[in-house]
Structures are given as structure tokens and as C-alpha cells.
C-alpha positions as CSV (number, residue, x, y, z in Angstrom):
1,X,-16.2,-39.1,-30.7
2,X,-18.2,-39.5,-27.5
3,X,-16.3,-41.7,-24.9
4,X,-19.2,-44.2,-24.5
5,X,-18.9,-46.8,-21.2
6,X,-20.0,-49.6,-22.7
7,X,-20.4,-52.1,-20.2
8,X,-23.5,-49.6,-19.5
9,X,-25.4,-50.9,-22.2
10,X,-28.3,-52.9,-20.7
11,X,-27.0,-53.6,-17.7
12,X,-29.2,-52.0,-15.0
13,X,-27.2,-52.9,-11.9
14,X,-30.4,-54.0,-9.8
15,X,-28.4,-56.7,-8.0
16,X,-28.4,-56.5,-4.5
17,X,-30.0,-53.6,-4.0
18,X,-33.4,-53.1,-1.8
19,X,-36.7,-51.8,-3.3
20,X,-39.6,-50.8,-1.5
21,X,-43.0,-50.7,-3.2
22,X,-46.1,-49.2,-1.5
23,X,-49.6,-51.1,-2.4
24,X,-47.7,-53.8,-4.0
25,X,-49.7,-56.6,-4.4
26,X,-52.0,-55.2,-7.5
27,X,-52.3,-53.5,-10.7
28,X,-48.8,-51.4,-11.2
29,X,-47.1,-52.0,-8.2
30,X,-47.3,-55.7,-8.3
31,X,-45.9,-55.6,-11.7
32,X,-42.6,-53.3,-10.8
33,X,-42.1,-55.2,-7.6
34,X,-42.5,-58.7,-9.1
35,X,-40.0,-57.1,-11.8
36,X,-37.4,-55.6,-9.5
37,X,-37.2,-58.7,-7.6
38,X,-36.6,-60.8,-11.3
39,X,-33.6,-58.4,-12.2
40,X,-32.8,-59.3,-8.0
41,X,-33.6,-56.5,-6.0
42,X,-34.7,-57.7,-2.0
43,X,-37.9,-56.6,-2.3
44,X,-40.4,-55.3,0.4
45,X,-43.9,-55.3,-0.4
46,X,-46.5,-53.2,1.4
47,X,-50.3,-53.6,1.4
48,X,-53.4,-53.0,4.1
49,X,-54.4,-56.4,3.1
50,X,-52.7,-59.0,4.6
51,X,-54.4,-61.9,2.8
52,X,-53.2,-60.2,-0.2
53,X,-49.3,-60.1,0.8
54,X,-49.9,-63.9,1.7
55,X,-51.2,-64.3,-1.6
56,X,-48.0,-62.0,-3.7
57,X,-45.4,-64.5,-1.7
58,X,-47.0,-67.4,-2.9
59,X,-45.8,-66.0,-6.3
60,X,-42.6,-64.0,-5.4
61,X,-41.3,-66.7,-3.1
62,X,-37.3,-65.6,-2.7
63,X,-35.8,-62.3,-1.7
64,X,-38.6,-61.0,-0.6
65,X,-40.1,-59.4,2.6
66,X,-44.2,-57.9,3.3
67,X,-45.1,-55.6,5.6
68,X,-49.3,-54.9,6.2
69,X,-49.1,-51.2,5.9
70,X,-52.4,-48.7,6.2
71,X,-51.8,-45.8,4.2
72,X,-54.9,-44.1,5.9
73,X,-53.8,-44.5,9.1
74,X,-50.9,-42.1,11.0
75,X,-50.0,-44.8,13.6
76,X,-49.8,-47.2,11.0
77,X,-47.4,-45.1,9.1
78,X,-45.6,-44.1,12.2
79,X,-44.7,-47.9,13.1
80,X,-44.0,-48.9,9.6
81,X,-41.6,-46.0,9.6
82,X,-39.8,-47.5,12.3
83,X,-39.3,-50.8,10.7
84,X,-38.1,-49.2,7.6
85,X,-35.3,-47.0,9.1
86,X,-33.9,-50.3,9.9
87,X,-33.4,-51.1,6.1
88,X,-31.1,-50.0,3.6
89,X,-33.8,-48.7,1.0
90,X,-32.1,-48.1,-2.8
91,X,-35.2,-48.0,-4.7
92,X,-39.0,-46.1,-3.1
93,X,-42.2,-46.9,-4.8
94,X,-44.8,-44.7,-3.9
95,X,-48.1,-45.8,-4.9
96,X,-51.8,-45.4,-2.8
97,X,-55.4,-46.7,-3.6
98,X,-57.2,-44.0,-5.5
99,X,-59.7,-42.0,-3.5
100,X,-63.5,-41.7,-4.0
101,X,-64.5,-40.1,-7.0
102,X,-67.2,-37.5,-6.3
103,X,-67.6,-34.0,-7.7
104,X,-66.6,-31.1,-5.9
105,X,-69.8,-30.1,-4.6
106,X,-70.5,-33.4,-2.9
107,X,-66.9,-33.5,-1.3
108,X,-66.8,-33.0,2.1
109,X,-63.7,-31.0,4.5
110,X,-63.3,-34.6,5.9
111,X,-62.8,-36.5,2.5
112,X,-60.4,-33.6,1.2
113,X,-58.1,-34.2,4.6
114,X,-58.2,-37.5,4.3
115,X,-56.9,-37.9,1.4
116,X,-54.3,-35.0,1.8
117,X,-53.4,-36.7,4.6
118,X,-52.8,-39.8,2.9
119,X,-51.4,-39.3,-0.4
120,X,-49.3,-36.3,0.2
121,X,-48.6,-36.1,4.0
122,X,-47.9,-39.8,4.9
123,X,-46.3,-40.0,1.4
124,X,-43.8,-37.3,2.2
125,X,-43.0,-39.0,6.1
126,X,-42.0,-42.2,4.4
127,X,-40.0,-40.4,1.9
128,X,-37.8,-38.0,4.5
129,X,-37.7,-40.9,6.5
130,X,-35.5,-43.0,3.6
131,X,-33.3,-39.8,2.2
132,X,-30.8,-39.9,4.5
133,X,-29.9,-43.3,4.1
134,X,-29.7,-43.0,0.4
135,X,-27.6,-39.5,0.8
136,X,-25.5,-41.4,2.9
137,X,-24.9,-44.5,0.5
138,X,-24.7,-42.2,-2.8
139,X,-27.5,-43.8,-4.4
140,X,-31.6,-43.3,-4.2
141,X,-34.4,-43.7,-7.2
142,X,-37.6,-42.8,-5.8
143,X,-40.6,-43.0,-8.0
144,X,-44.0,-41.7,-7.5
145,X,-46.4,-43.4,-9.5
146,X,-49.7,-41.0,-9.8
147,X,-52.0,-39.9,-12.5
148,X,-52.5,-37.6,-15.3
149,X,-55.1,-36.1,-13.1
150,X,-52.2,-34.4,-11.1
151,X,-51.4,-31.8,-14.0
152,X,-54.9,-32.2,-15.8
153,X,-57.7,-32.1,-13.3
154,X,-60.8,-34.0,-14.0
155,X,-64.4,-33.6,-13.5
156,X,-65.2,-35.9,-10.4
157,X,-61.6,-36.6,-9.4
158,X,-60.7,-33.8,-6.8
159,X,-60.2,-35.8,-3.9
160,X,-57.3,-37.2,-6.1
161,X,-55.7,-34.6,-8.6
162,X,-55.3,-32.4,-5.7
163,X,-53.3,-33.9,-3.4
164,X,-51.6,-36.0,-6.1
165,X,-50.6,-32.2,-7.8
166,X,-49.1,-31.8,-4.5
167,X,-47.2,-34.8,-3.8
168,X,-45.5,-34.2,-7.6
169,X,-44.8,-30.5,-6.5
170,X,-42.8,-32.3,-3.6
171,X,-40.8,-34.9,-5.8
172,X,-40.0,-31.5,-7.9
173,X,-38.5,-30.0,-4.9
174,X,-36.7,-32.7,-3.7
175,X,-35.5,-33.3,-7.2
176,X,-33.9,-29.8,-6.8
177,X,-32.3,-30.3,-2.9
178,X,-31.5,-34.1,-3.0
179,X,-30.3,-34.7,-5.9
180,X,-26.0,-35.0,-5.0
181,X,-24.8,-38.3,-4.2
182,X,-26.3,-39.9,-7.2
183,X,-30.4,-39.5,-6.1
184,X,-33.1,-39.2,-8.3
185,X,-37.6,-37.9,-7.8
186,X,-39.3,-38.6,-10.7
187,X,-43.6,-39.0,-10.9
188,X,-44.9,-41.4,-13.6
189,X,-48.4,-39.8,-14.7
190,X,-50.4,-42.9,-15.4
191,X,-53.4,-42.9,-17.6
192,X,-55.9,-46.0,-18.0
193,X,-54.5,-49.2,-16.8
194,X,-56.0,-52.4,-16.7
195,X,-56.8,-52.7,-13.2
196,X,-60.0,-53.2,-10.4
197,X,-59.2,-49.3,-10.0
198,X,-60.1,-48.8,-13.7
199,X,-62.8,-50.7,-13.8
200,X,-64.5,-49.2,-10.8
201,X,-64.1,-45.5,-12.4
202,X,-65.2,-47.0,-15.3
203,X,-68.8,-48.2,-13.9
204,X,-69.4,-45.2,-12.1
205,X,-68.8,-42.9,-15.2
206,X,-70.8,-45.0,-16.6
207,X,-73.8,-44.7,-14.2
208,X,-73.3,-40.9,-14.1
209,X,-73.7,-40.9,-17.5
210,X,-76.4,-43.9,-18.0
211,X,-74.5,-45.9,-20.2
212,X,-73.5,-49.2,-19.9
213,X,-69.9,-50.2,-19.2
214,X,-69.2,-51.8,-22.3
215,X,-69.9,-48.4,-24.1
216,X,-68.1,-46.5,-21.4
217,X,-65.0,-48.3,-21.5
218,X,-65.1,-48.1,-25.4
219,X,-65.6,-44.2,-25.2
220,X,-62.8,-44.5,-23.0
221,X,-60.5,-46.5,-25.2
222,X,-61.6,-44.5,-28.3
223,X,-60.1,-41.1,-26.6
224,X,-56.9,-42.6,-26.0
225,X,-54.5,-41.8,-29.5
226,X,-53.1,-45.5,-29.4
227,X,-56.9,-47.1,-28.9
228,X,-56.9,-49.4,-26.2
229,X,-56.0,-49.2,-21.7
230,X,-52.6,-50.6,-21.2
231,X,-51.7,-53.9,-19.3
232,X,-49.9,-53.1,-16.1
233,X,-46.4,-54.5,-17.2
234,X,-46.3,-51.6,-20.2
235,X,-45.3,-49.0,-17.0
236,X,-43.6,-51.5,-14.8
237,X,-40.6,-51.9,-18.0
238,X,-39.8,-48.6,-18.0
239,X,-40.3,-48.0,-14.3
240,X,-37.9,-50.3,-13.6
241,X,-35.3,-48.6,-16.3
242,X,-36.0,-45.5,-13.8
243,X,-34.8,-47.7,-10.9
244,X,-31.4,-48.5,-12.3
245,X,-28.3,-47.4,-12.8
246,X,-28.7,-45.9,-16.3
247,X,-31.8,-43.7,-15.6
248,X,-29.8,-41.2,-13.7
249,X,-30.0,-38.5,-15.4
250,X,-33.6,-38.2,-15.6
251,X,-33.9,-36.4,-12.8
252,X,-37.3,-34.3,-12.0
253,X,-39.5,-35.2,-14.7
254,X,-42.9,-35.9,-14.5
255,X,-43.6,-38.5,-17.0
256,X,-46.7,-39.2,-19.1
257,X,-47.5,-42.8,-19.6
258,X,-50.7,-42.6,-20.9
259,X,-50.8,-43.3,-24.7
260,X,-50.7,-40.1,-25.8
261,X,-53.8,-39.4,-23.7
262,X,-52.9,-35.7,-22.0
263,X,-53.4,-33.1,-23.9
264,X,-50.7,-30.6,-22.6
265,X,-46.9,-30.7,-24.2
């Protein structure tokens, strides 16, 4: 019979340990940082926004720290990496603003390096600047939250599949070269979620397609197998069961949380 530990069970060991969550004051990444500090991680929020990080510390009022961080900007990410290798970072959230949504023949070289730059570049300097402390303290969960788009392309949504297809190629590797001393890369593949993101998307397919948005976002909802665009806290749960203790073995996965909505296996 399988030795089982179990004083395991449940317990996912979140206590004292420091998560950072990029673009945490909406949609997704509010919900897992307002979650890891509940189980009572020290928390450090970033956003561009600083009236919005005024606004998330109303709400999360203990054990927690904000930081105004532009994702765009290289000097931005340059001092914010600074500040960070100061902390002892357990837990990484990587998570951006979407990108325009324009099809391919209306993208510019501009648009495509900017948001290379931002979602996969700046993205990768935040991670390598983290690693070693987590190498050196035997313990790292770092989760890239993305899109289905990254292994499904869609029509319109270039300026994002592609560079989020590259940032999951880089959790992959790292997966492979980081993964002693107890550290784990996996990307969450997001489909619809209930957010100003969505909706946005949402009218714009909809004026491509001269519909209005309540038939849009019904079309929508109809091609997803379980019939309706999740609530944000339905991927913060199990993102935070990534960030503990008992998710390390899922190492390198990219992870559909989409309702059944991708089509590959």
C-alpha cells in the first residue's frame, strides 16, 4: 500500500510565504492575489494604475504591499526589478493587459514589438530576475496566466497569440532547467472570463460582425461545451492549488481553463 503523508491533505502551506502578482487589481489576478493573501501569503500587487492599487488596499488591507508597475515601459521594468530583488519572492504571477485586437493585415512592425516587447521580453526579465532567489531557498511556483490563443491562434488576435506562444515556449524551457530545488513553470490557458477585457473583445467582434453584443456574447457562450464565461474566482481556486505545496509535481503543463472550449487534446 502506498505510503500516503497525510498531513498533506489540504493543507497548502501558503503561510508566510511571498506572492507577487502582476496586473493585480482586476479580473484574474485580483482574484488569485486577494486569495493568496486569505490562505496568508505577503502579497505584492502590481498595476500601471495607481488609483487602482489605492482602491485593491482598501479591500486587502493586511499583508499586503503595491507597487505602480508599467508593463509597456523598459525603465519601468528596470526599476521595479530593482525593488523586487530586494524580496524573497515564493510565488510569480505573470499576467499583462491584452493587446489590440486587429487582423494581421492592419498590424503594424511597431504594434508586433510592442507587444513582444511586453509580454514576452519584460515578462522573461522579471522572471530571471526572481530564479535565483527561489533556487537558492528550494522553493518557486511561477504561473503564467495567458490564453488559449497561445496554442490556438485566432482571427484578429496576433498581436497576442504570438508573443503569448512565446512566453509559454519559455515557461517550457525553464520547466526543463529550473526545475531542482523544488521549482515549478506552468501557463494557465484562459478562455472567456468575466472581465472589462472580455467585454471589450466582445463589442468589437461584435461590430466586425454587425451584430449586437447581446447576440455576440450569446454566440460566444453557446460555443463554449459548459454554456456560459466563467467568473474570475473559477481559475483563481485552482491557481492557487498551483501555488502550494501539493501542486509540485505539475511541473511544465500548459493548462486549459476554458470549459472545454479548445479544440486540441
Amino acid at each position: 500500500m502506498m505510503n500516503l503523508n497525510l498531513k498533506m491533505i489540504m493543507n497548502l502551506n501558503l503561510k508566510n510565504k511571498t506572492a507577487l502578482v502582476l496586473s493585480g487589481t482586476k479580473g484574474i489576478g485580483y482574484g488569485v492575489a486577494y486569495l493568496l493573501n486569505q490562505y496568508g501569503c505577503k502579497t505584492i500587487i502590481t498595476s500601471s494604475s495607481a488609483k487602482n492599487l489605492v482602491n485593491v488596499k482598501k479591500i486587502i488591507k493586511k499583508n499586503c504591499a503595491t507597487i505602480v508597475l508599467n508593463i509597456k515601459s523598459n525603465k519601468s521594468v528596470k526599476n521595479f526589478i530593482k525593488k523586487i530583488k530586494k524580496e524573497k519572492i515564493d510565488i510569480l504571477i505573470l499576467n499583462a493587459p491584452g493587446p489590440k485586437s486587429l487582423p494581421l493585415n492592419k498590424c503594424k512592425s511597431e504594434d508586433f514589438k510592442e507587444s513582444i516587447n511586453y509580454l514576452l521580453l519584460n515578462m522573461i526579465d522579471i522572471c530571471e530576475s526572481v530564479i535565483p532567489n527561489m533556487r537558492k531557498n528550494k522553493f518557486g511556483r511561477i504561473i503564467n496566466l495567458s490564453s488559449t490563443t497561445a496554442i490556438e491562434p485566432e482571427e484578429n488576435m496576433g498581436l497576442s497569440s504570438i508573443p503569448r506562444a512565446g512566453l509559454a515556449s519559455y515557461i517550457k524551457t525553464a520547466s526543463r532547467e529550473y526545475a531542482k530545488n523544488n521549482l515549478t513553470f506552468n501557463t494557465i490557458l484562459t478562455g472567456g472570463v468575466l472581465s472589462e477585457r472580455t467585454n471589450h473583445l466582445i463589442y468589437l467582434e461584435a461590430k466586425r460582425k454587425n451584430q449586437t453584443f447581446k447576440k455576440m456574447l450569446k454566440i460566444i457562450e453557446n460555443s463554449i461545451p459548459v454554456g456560459y464565461i466563467a467568473d474570475p474566482m473559477f481559475f483563481a481556486n485552482f491557481i492557487i492549488f498551483l501555488c502550494s505545496d501539493l501542486s509540485g509535481y505539475i511541473n511544465g503543463a500548459s493548462i486549459p481553463l476554458d470549459g472545454g472550449y479548445a479544440k486540441s487534446i
